[in-house]
C-alpha positions in Angstrom: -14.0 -37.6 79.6 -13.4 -35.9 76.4 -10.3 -37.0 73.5 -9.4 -34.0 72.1 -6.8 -34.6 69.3 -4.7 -32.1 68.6 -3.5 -29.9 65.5 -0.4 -27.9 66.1 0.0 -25.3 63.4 3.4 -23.7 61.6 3.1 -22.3 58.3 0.2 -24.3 57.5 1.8 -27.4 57.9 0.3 -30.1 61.1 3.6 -30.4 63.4 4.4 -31.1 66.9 7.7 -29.8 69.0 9.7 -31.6 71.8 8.9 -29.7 74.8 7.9 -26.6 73.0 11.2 -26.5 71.4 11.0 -25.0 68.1 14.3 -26.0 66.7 13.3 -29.7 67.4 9.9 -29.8 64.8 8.4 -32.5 63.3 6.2 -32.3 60.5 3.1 -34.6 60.3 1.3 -33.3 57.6 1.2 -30.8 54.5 -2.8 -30.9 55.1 -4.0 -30.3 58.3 -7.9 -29.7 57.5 -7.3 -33.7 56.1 -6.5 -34.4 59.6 -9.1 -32.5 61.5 -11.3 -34.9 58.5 -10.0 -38.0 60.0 -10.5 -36.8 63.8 -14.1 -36.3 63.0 -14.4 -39.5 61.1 -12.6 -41.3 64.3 -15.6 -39.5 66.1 -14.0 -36.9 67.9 -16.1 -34.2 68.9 -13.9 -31.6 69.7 -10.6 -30.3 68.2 -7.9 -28.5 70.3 -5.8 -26.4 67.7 -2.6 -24.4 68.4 -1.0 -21.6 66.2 2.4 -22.1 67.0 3.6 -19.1 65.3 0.9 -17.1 67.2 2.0 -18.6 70.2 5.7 -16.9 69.7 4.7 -14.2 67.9 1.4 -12.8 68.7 -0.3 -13.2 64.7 -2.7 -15.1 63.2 -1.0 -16.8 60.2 -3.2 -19.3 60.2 -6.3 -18.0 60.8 -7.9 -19.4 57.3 -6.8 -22.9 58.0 -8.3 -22.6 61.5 -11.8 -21.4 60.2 -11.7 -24.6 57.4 -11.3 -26.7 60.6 -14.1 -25.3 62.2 -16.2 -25.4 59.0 -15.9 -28.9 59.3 -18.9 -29.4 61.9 -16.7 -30.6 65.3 -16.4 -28.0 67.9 -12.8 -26.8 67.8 -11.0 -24.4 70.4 -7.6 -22.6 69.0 -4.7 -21.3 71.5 -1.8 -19.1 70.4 -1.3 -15.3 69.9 -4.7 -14.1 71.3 -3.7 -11.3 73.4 -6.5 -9.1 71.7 -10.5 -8.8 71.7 -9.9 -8.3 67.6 -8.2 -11.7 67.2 -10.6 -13.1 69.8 -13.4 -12.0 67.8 -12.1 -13.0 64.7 -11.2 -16.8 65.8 -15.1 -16.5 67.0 -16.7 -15.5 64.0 -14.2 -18.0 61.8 -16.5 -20.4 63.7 -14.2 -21.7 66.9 -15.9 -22.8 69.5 -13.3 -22.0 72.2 -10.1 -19.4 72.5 -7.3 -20.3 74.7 -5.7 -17.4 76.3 -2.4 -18.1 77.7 0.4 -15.6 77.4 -2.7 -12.9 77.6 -3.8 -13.9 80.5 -0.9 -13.7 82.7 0.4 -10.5 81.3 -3.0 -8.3 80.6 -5.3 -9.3 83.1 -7.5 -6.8 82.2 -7.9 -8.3 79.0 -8.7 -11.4 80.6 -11.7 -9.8 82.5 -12.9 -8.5 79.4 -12.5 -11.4 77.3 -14.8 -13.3 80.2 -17.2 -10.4 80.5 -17.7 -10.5 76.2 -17.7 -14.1 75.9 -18.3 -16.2 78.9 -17.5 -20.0 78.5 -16.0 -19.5 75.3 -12.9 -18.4 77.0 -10.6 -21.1 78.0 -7.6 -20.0 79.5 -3.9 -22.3 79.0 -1.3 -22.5 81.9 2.0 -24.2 80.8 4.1 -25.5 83.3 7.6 -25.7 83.5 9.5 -26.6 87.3 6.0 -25.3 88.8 6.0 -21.8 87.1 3.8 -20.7 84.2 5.5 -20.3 81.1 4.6 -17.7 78.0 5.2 -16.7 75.0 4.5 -19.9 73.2 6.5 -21.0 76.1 10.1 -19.2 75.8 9.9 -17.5 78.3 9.3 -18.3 82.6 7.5 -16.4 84.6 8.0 -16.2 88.7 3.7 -17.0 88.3 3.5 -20.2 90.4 1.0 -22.4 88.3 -1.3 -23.1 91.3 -1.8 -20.1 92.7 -2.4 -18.7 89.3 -4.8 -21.7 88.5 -6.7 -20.6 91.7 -7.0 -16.8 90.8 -8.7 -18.0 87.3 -11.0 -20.0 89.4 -12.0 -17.4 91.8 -12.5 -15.4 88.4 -14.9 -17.4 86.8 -12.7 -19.0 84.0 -14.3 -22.3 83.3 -11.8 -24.5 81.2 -8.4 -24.7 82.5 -5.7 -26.7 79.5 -2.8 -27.6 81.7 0.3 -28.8 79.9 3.2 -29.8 81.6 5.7 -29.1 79.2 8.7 -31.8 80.1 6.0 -34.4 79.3 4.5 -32.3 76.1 5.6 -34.6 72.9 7.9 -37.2 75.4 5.4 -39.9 75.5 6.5 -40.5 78.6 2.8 -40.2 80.2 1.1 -37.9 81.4 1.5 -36.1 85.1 -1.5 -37.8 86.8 -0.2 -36.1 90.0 -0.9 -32.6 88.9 -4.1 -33.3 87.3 -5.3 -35.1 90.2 -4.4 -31.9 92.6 -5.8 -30.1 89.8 -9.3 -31.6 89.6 -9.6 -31.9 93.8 -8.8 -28.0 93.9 -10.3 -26.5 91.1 -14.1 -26.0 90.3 -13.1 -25.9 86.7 -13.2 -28.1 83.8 -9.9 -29.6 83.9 -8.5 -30.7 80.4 -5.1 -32.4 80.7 -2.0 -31.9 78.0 0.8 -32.9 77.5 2.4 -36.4 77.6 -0.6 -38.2 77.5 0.8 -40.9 75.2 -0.6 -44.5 75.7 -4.4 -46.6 76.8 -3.4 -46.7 80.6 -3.0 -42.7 80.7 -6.4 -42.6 78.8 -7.8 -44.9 81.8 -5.9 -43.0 84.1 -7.0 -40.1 83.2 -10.7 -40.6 82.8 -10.9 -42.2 86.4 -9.7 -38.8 87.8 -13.0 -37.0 86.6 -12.0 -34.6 84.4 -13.2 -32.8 81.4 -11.1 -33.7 78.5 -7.3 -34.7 77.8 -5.6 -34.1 74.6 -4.1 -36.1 72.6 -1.1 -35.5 69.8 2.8 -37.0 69.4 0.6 -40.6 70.4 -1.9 -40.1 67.3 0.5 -39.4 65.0 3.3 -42.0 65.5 0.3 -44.5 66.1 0.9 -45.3 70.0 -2.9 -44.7 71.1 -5.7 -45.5 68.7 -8.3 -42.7 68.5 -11.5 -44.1 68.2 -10.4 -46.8 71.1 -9.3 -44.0 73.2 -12.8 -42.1 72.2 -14.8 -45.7 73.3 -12.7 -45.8 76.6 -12.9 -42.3 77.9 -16.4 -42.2 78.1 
């Protein structure tokens, strides 16, 4: 299984919210390209990045800081705001690896089909979950969508990397939902990669010995509760 350490983005800044809240921010640092650094040298291989602002808004503000990430050599996949082919393409050719549709992909499936038909397996797509519903818009808003029967349609579509986040464990660190990403993994053919809550060693374990792809990790890097390059070691 894969550690994917995370970088949330607002104005430039590195920050996480409490259960996508944006009134309840924290700011970790002024330089997040420093911090992507320090993934790299902690020897993650992959970097799961989020424009908040894109999320809520549908922009790329950070679009610059995103392609110094990527310049950095790990494979980084972005989520928030891409509800276009344009800002697909141009999160592609600033050198990420992966984009995340989310709100997209739930309200323009065409645009999903498209995305998939242009670029294949670099098309992840992100289902947020609140009370078993997927939630959108940088996730103020819940849809009707129930998140399995969506997760099933993206499967029978092709999509091949699912990010699940429940969002009442997203920046808790009260553990991750082992529950949902075991039903996950035994229903899906996809690669599953678990967020939110994922906050301590024994969900790391947990995690791995459920078989999937990757789970990320934030809140618990930043306020020192899991060591990256332990958790790296231990997820393989």
């Amino acid at each position: 299984m894969l550690i994917l350490p995370a970088i949330d983005l607002y104005e430039g800044r590195a920050v996480r919210l409490l259960h996508g809240d944006y009134d309840k921010m924290t700011v970790y640092s002024e330089d997040p390209v420093a911090v992507a650094r320090d993934f790299i040298a902690a020897g993650a291989t992959e970097i799961h990045v989020v424009d908040l602002e894109g999320a809520r808004d549908g922009t790329t503000p950070n679009l610059a800081v995103v392609g110094r990430i990527a310049a950095l050599g790990a494979r980084v996949e972005i989520g928030g705001g891409i509800r276009t082919m344009d800002v697909a393409h141009a999160y592609l050719s600033a050198g990420v690896s992966r984009v995340i549709l989310g709100t997209a992909a739930v309200t323009d499936p065409a645009f999903l089909t498209a995305a998939l038909r242009e670029f294949g397996e670099a098309v992840a797509v992100g289902v947020d979950i609140r009370d078993g519903c997927v939630a959108i818009r940088g996730w103020t808003e819940v849809s009707e969508l129930s998140a399995f029967d969506f997760c099933r349609r993206l499967d029978a579509l092709g999509v091949r990397t699912l990010i699940s986040t429940d969002i009442s464990r997203d920046g808790a660190m009260r553990g991750a939902n082992h529950e949902l990403y075991r039903r996950l993994a035994e229903t899906l053919s996809m690669r599953i990669i678990a967020s939110g809550g994922v906050s301590s060693m024994e969900d790391v374990r947990r995690l791995s010995a459920l078989g999937i792809y990757g789970a990320i990790v934030g809140r618990a890097y930043y306020e020192g509760a899991i060591d990256l390059p332990l958790a790296i070691r231990e997820a393989l």
